[in-house]
N, C-alpha and C positions, 0 to 999 in steps of 0.2 A: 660096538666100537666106541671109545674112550674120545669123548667133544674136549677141544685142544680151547684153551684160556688164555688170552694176552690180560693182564691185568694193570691199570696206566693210575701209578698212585705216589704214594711218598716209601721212603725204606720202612717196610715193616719192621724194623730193627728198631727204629727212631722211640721218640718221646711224646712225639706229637699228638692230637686228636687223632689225625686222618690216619698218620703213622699204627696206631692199633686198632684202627677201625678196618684195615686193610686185612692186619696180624688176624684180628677178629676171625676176619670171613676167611682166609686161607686154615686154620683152626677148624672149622667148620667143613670147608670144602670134601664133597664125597671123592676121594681118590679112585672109588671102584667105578666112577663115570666121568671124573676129569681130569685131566692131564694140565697142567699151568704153570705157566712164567709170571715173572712180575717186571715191566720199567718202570725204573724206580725215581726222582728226584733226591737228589744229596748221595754222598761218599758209601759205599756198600765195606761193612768193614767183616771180612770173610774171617774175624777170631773171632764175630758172635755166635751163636747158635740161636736160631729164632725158636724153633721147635723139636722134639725127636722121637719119631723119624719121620720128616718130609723131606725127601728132595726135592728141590724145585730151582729153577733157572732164573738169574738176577741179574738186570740188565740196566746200569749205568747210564741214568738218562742227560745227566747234565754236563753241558760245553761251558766253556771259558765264557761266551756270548751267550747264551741260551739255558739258563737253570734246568727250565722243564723240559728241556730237549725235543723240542716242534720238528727242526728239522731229522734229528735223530731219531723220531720215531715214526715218520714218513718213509727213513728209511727200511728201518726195521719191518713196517709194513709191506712195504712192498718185496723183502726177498723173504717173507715170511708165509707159511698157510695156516692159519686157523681159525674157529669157527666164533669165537665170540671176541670183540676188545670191548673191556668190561674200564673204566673212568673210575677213580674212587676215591670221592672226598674232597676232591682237586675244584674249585672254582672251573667252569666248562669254560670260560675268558680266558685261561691263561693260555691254552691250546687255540685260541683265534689264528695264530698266522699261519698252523697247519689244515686250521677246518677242511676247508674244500681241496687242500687234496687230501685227507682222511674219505670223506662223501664219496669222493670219486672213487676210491678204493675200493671202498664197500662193496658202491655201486658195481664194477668191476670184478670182484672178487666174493662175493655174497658173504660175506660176515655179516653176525649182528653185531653193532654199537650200540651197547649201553653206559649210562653214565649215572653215577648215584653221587649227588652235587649238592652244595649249600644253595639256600637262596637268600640272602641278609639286604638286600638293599629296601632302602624304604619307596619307592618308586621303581616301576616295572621298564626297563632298557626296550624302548620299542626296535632297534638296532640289534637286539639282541637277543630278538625271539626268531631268526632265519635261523640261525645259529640252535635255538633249542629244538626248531621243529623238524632240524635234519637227521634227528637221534630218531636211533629205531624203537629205544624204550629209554626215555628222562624218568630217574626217578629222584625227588626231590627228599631230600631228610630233615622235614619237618611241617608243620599242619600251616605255620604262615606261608611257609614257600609252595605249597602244594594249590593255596587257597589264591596266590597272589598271580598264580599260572593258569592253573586250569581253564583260563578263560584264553589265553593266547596259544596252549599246545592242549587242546584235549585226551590227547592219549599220555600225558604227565601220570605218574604216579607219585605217591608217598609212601616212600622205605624209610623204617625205622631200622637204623645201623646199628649192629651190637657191637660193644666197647671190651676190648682185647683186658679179658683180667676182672672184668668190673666185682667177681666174686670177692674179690680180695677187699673191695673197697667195701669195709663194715665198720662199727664203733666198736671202738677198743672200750674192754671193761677197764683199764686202770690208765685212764687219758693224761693223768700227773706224769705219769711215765714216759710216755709220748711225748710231752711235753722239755720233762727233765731231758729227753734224749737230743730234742730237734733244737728246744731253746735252753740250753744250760745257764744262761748270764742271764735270763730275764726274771723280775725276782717275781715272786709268788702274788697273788691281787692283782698283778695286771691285766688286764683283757687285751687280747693279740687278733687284730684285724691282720688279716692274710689277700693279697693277690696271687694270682698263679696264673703266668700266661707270659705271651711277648712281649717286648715292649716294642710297640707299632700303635701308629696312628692310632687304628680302628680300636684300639682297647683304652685309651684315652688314661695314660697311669698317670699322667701330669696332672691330671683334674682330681684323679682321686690322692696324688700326695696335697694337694692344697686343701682338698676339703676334710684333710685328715688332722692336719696342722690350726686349721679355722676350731675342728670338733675340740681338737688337745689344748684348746685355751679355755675351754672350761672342762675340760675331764681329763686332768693328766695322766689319771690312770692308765691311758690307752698305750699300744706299740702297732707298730703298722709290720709287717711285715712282707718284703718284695722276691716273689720266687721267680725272677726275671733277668734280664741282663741291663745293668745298670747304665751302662754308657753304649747305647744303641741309636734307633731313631732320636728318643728324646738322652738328655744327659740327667739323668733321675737324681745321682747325687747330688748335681748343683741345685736341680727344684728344690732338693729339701731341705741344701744351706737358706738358698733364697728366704723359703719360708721357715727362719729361724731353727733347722732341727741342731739336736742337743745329744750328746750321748745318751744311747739305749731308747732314742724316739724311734729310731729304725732300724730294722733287719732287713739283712739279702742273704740271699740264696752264694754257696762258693761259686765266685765269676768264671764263666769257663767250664764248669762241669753240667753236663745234663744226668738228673738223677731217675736212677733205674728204675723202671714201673715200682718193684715190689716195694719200695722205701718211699712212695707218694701218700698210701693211707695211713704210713703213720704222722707224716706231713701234716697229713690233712685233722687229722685227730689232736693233732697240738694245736690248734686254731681252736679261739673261741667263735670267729664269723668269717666269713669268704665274702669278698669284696668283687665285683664285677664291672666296671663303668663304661663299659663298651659302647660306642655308636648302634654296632648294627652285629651279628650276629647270626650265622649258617646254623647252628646247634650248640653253643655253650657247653662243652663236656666238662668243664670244672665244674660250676653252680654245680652240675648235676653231680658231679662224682663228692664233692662238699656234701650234698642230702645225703648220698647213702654211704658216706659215714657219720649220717646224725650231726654234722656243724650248719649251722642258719648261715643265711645266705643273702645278703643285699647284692640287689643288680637293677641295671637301668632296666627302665620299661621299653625293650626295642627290640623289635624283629622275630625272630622265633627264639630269642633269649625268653618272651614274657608268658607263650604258652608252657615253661618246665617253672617257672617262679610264681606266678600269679596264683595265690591264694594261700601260698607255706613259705614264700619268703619279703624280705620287704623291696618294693617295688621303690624306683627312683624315676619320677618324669624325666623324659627326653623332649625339651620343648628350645633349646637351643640350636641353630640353625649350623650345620658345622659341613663340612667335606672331607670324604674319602680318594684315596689314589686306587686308581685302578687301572686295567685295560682295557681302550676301549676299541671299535672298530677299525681306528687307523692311529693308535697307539695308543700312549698312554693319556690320562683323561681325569680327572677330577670327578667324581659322582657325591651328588647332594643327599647328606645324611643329617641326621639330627644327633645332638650331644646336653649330656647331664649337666647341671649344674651346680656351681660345688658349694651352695647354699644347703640345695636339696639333699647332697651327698651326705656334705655334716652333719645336716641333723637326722638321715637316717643312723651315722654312726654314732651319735650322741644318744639317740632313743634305744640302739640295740644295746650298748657299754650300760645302760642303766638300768637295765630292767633283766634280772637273771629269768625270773618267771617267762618273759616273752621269748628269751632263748631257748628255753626248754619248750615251749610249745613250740616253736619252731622245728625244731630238732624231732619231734614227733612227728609232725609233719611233711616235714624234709623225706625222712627214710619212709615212708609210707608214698609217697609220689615217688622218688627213685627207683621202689617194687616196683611198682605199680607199670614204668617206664620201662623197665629190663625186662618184665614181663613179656612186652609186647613189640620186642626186637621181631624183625624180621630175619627171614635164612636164605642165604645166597644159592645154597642147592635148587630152592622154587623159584627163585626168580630168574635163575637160568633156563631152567626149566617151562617157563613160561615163554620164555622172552625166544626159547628156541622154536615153539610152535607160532610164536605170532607172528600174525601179519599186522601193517598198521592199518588202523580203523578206522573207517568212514565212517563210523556213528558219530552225531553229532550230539550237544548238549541239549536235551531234554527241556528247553524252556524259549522266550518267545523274547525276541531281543527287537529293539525299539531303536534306530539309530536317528540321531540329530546332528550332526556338527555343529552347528552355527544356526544362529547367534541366539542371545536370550530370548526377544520377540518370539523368534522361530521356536525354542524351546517350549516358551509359555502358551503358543497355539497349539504345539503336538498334543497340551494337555487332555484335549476333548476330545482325543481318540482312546483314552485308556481303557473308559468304563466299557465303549464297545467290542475292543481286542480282548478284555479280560472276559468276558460273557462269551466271546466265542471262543476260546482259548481256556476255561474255567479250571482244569485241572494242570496246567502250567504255569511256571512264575513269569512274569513279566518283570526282562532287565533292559532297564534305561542307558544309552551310551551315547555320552557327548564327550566338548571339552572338560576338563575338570573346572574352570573358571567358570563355568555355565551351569554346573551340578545343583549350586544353592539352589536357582530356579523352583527342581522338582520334590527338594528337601521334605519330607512327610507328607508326598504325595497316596494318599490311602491304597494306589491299585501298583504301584512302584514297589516291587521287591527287591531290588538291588540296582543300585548306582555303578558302572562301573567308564574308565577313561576310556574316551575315541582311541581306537585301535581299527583299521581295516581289515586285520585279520581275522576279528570277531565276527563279522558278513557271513564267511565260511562257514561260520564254527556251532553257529546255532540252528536249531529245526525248524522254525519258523523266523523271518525276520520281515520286518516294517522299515521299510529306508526310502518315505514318500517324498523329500527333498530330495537327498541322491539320485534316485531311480527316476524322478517326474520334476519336479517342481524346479532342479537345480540347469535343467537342459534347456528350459525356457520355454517361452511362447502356447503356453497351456492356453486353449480358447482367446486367443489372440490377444492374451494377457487383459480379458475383460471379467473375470474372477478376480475376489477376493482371498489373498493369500490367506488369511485365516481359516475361508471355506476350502482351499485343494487339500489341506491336511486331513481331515474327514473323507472327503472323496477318492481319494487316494488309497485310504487303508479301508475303504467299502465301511464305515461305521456310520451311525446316526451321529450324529454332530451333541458332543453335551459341552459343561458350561466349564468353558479356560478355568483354571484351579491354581492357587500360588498360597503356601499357608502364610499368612503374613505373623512375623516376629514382632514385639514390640523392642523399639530399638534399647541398647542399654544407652549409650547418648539419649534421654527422652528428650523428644523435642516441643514438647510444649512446657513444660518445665522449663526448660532451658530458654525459650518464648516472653515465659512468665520472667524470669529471671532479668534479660535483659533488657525489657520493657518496663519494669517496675508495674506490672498491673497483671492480674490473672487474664489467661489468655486461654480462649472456649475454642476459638476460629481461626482459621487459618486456610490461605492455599499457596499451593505449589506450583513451582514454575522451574522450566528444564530449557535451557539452550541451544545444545549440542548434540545431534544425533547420530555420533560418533566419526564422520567426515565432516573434520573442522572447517574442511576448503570450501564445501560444499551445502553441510547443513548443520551452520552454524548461525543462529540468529543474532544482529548485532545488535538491535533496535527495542531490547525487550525491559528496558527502564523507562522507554515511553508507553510502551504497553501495558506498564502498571500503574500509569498515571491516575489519582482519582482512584484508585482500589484502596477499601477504608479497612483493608485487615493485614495483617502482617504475614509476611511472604517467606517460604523455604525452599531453598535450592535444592534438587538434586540434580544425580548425573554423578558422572568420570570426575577421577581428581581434576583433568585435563581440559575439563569442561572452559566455554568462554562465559564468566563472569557476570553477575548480575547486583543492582544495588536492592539484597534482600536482606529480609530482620537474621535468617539462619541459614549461615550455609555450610550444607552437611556434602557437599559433591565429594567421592570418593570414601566415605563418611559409613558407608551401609553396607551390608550386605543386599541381599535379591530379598529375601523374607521382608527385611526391617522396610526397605522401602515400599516394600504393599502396604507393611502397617500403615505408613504415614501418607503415603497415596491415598488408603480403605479412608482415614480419619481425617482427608482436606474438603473443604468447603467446594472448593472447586481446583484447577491445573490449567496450564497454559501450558505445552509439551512442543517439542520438535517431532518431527518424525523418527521413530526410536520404538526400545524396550520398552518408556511408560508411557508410550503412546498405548502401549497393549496391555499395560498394567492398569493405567486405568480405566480401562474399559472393563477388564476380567474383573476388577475389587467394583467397581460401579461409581465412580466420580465424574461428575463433570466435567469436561474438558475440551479445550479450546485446542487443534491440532495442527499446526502447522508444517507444510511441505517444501519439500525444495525441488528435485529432480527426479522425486520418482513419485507418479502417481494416486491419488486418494483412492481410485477405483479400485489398487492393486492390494497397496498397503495398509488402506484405512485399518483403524481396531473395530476390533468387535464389541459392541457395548450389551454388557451385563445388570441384571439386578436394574434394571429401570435407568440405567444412568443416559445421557446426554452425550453425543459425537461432534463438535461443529469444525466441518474438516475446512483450512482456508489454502489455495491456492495461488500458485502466481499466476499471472495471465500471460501463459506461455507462448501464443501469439504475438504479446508488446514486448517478450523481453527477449525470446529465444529464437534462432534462426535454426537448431533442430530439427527435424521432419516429424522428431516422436521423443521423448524423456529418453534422455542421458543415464540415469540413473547414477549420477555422479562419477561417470568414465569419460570426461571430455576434456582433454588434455589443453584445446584451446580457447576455455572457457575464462574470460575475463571478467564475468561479473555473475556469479551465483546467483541464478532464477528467487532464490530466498531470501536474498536482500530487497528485491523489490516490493515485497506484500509490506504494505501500510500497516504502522503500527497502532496507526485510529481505527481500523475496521476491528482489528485482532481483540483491542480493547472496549470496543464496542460490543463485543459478541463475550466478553469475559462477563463484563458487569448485567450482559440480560440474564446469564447463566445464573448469576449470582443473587440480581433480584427475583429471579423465578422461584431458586431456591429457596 
C-alpha cells in the first residue's frame, strides 16, 4: 500500500533555493511507493508545468496575515490522514506559532515529522532546541549545522539536498557568447563581479556595493553586476549614487521579472567572479552553482557558507559584529551574527580582477568541489524509508562530558579531576561544558577534547557525565562544610586529586615591558595585587594602597574592568584574558588577592600570596597551593565584627558593614613583605 506524503516547503515552480530543492526530491520521489501533496508558500500559478507526468496536489499556504500559513496548515492537518509531514528547506522558526499543535497531532494521529532545515546562525538558540527535539527525524543541510546540533538533539541527522537541474549548471565552451547574450552594452576587458540572491539583511548587498566602489577607484576596469531586486529591504540604487556610481559601473537584473531556472547557467557563465557577503548562511546554492559552472567565487567566511568555499575560493573574514531579524519564541527578535568588512571585500575583489592566472585556478577548482558536492546528494526515497521504520533513540553520545557552570575558581579546580576520568574513561573523548565566558580557563587543556556552551540539555544526552557541583557540591552542607572546595571536586568524581592545570598565555599588552616603559628603568620584579572578588558589596578591599605601603617593587592590577581601584604602576583589570593572567600571576614575585579566581590561580601557577576573606570561609575556600608556593590565608575576626551564627557567604541583605573592611591593612602588609623577603 502506497505511504501518503504532506510535503511543507515553498512552490516547486518558484526560483528559489529551497523552491528546487523541493522540485529536486518530487523528481526523484518513487510514485510506485508514494502518493504526495505539497503546501506550498507564495501564489501556485496552475499555467506552469513543473514536470510530465506527475500529478500531484498543491495546496496554497499563505493568508493575508500569515505567509507560511501556521494556521492553515494546522488546519489542513487535522482533516487530513497521512503517514509522513516531510518540512523542506523552510527555516523550522517560521512554523513556531503552529509547533505544538503540529506535536500534538503527531502525537494523536501517528505520523512521522521530518524536517530537512538550514542551520546559519552563528550561536546555538538554547529556546530553540524544544522546538528541534520534538521532530521525529531533524535533518540538518550541512556539516556546520549538523556539528553545531548534535550535541543538543542527538538523533540530528545531516542530508545533503539535491538541486533541481544542477545537470544543467556546466561551463560553456564559448563564454564571449554568454556574455555577448546577458551583457550586450558592457564593452570587452571588463571583468564583471556578479551577486545573485535577495536583497535582505542577511546577504548584506549594501556592504558589497561600497566595497565594490572602494575596489573601482583603483581598478576601473571592474562592473559589478546585481541579479536582485533593487529597491527592497535596502534601496541599492541610491547606495551606488551615494558611493559615486557612473554609467555602466552597474548592472541589474530586469526589476520585476524572476528568470527561469534553464537561463541562470548562462547567467552564471557570463560572470567573471560570484560575489557572496552574507552574514550567515543555511547552504549557499549560488557560491555552489557559480563552481560548477567553473566561475571563482568570493564569499564571507560564515556558517556552512565556508565548508563549500574554503580551499577553491577566496574567503572574506566575518569579524564585524552585526544582527539578523528573525523569529523568535514570542515573536519576532534580533539574533546576533557576524558581517564582512568592506575593506576586506575590496581588496579580495581587487586581488581576484588582477590576477587572470588565480581565476583559472579557481575555476578548476571550483568545478571539481561542485562534483565532488553533487556527488554526494542524498535521495528522499531512503530517508523516508528510514524515518518510516524509526523509532527515536535513546542512544546516547559515545563520549564523557564534564559539566561546570560556574565560575572560573570553580573551573580551574574541576581541572584535577581530568587525568583520572581520562584513565578510566581511555577509550572516550572527554567534553568540557560551562559558560562560554569561562571557556578560556580550560583553553589547551592536554585531556580536554572538546569545549562546548552550558546547555542542560547536554545532562541527558551523553553516556557518562561528571556534574560534581550540580549533583553534590551546589546542594550544600558537604561534611559540615569542613572541606576544602578545591578537595570535593576529586572526591566527587572518585579520582586521585592531580595538580590544577591553566596554560598560561603571555599577554600581547606585555606587562613588564610596558613596567619598563613607564618607569624609565628595566624592570626584573614585580607583584600583583587584586581587590575585588566579584561581590563589590561584599568583597571588595578598600584599604589596599596601605597594604602596599613600604613594598619597594612595582605593582600590577588584575581583576574585572569593574574592579575597585588601586594606586598601582599597571593596571591591566579587564585587560586579560584567563590564560594571559596566569602568565602574569606564574611571573609575580609575590600577590596580594581577594577571595576570588586568582586566589586559585595563584596557587595552581605557584606564587606567593597573601589571601584575603570576607564572608565566606578560608577552611572552605582557601586555594590550593602548587609547585612549592606559599598560602597566607587572613581573616576577619568574625566574632568582633559579625553577629551571624555562621558566614554569610555574602547573602545578608542587612549587612551594614562588610566583615572585609575590618582586617588591618598592617597585618596584610606585614605578611606580604615576610613573603617577599623569604623569597
Amino acid at each position: 500500500m502506497k505511504k501518503r506524503v504532506l510535503f511543507v516547503g515553498e512552490n516547486p515552480i518558484g526560483t528559489t533555493g529551497v523552491s528546487n530543492m523541493l522540485a529536486a526530491m518530487l523528481k526523484r520521489l518513487d510514485m510506485d511507493r508514494y502518493i504526495h501533496a505539497c503546501f506550498v508558500a507564495d501564489n501556485v500559478d496552475p499555467t506552469k508545468i513543473l514536470f510530465d507526468p506527475l500529478p500531484y496536489t498543491m495546496v496554497n499556504a499563505s493568508m493575508a496575515d500569515d505567509y507560511w500559513g501556521n494556521r492553515r496548515l494546522v488546519s489542513l492537518i487535522q482533516s487530513s490522514d497521512f503517514d509522513y509531514l516531510c518540512m523542506v528547506g523552510i527555516d523550522f522558526w517560521r512554523y513556531m506559532p503552529a509547533w505544538n499543535s503540529i506535536r500534538q497531532l503527531r502525537d494523536a494521529k501517528k505520523f512521522k515529522w521530518i524536517a530537512i532545515f538550514p542551520y546559519d546562525l552563528w550561536k546555538v538558540q538554547p529556546s530553540w532546541i524544544k522546538y528541534l527535539n520534538a521532530l521525529d527525524y531533524p535533518c540538518v543541510y550541512s556539516q556546520y549545522g549538523y556539528e553545531a546540533l548534535k550535541h543538543y538533539a542527538p538523533h540530528v541527522r545531516y542530508y545533503r539536498p539535491e538541486l533541481n537541474g544542477w545537470k544543467t549548471f556546466i561551463p560553456m565552451k564559448d563564454k564571449m557568447a554568454a556574455r555577448k547574450e546577458v551583457f550586450p552594452n558592457v564593452p570587452d576587458g571588463k571583468i564583471i563581479f556578479g551577486f545573485i540572491g535577495k536583497n535582505q539583511i542577511r546577504k548584506s548587498p549594501e556592504i558589497l556595493i561600497k566595497a565594490f566602489f572602494e575596489a573601482k577607484k583603483e581598478n576601473p576596469d571592474i562592473v559589478l553586476y546585481l541579479h536582485t531586486e533593487m529597491d527592497h529591504i535596502y534601496n541599492l540604487t541610491q547606495i551606488a549614487q551615494d558611493c559615486g556610481a557612473k554609467d555602466g559601473d552597474l548592472v541589474s537584473k530586469q526589476q520585476g521579472v524572476s528568470y527561469d531556472r534553464d537561463k541562470m547557467p548562462t547567467v552564471y557563465n557570463a560572470l567573471d567572479c560570484v560575489i557572496n557577503c552574507s552574514m550567515q548562511e543555511g547552504l549557499s546554492w549560488t557560491p555552489l552553482e557559480a563552481m560548477a559552472c567553473g566561475v571563482p567565487v568570493i564569499a564571507s567566511d560564515t556558517t556552512a557558507q565556508t565548508e563549500l568555499i574554503a580551499g577553491v575560493g577566496e574567503i572574506v573574514p566575518c569579524n564585524n559584529l552585526s544582527f539578523v531579524p528573525m523569529t523568535g519564541e514570542n515573536g519576532p527578535v534580533t539574533i546576533e551574527s557576524r558581517a564582512c568588512g568592506v575593506p576586506e571585500v575590496a581588496e579580495s575583489i581587487l586581488e581576484i580582477a588582477g590576477n587572470k592566472n588565480l581565476r583559472e585556478a579557481m575555476s578548476i577548482k571550483g568545478l571539481q568541489r561542485a562534483k565532488e558536492w553533487f556527488d554526494g546528494t542524498d535521495d528522499i526515497n531512503d530517508l523516508l524509508a528510514v524515518a518510516g521504520k524509526r523509532i527515536k533513540p535513546t542512544k546516547k553520545i559515545q563520549a564523557v562530558l564534564f559539566a561546570q557552570h560556574s565560575s572560573a575558581g570553580d573551573v580551574l579546580m574541576t581541572t584535577q579531576c581530568f587525568k583520572g576520568i581520562k584513565e578510566r574513561h581511555p577509550d572516550m573523548p572527554l567534553v568540557y561544558m560551562t559558560q562560554k565566558v569561562f571557556a578560556g580557563v580550560v583553553f589547551g587543556n592536554p585531556y580536554i577534547d572538546e569545549i562546548i556552551e552550558w546547555d542542560e540539555r547536554h545532562l541527558k544526552a551523553y553516556e557518562v557525565v561528571y556534574n560534581p557541583h550540580g549533583d553534590h557540591i551546589l546542594k550544600g552542607g558537604f561534611n559540615n562544610l569542613d572541606e576544602t572546595l578545591h578537595s570535593m571536586y576529586p572526591y566527587f568524581t572518585n579520582v586521585k586529586a592531580d595538580e590544577m592545570f591553566i596554560d598560561p598565555v603571555k599577554p600581547k599588552i606585555h606587562p613588564v615591558q610596558l613596567l619598563s616603559i613607564s618607569m624609565g628603568a628595566t624592570v626584573e620584579e614585580y607583584i600583583v595585587v587584586h581587590t575585588t572578588g566579584g561581590n563589590k558589596k561584599y568583597r571588595s578591599y578598600p584599604h589596599m594602597d596601605m597594604v602596599l605601603k613600604d613594598v619597594d617593587l612595582p605593582v600590577i592590577q588584575l581583576g574585572g574592568p569593574g574592579d575597585l581601584r588601586c594606586k598601582s604602576d599597571l593596571d591591566l583589570c579587564g585587560k586579560l584574558t584567563w590564560q594571559e593572567s596566569a602568565w602574569v600571576m606564574k611571573n609575580a614575585k609575590a600577590a596580594v588577592v581577594v577571595d576570588s579566581f586568582l586566589s586559585h590561580l595563584a596557587g595552581a601557577v605557584g606564587t606567593d600570596t597573601v589571601v584575603i576573606y570576607g564572608p565566606a570561609p578560608a577552611r572552605v575556600v582557601a586555594p590550593k597551593a602548587q609547585h612549592g608556593s606559599k598560602i597566607v590565608n587572613i581573616q576577619p575576626d568574625m566574632l568582633a565584627v559579625c553577629k551571624s551564627m555562621s558566614h554569610c557567604w555574602g547573602a545578608n541583605p542587612t549587612c551594614q558593614s562588610p566583615c572585609i573592611n575590618s582586617i588591618s591593612p598592617m597585618k596584610i602588609n606585614k605578611e606580604l613583605l615576610r613573603l617577599l623577603n623569604e623569597k
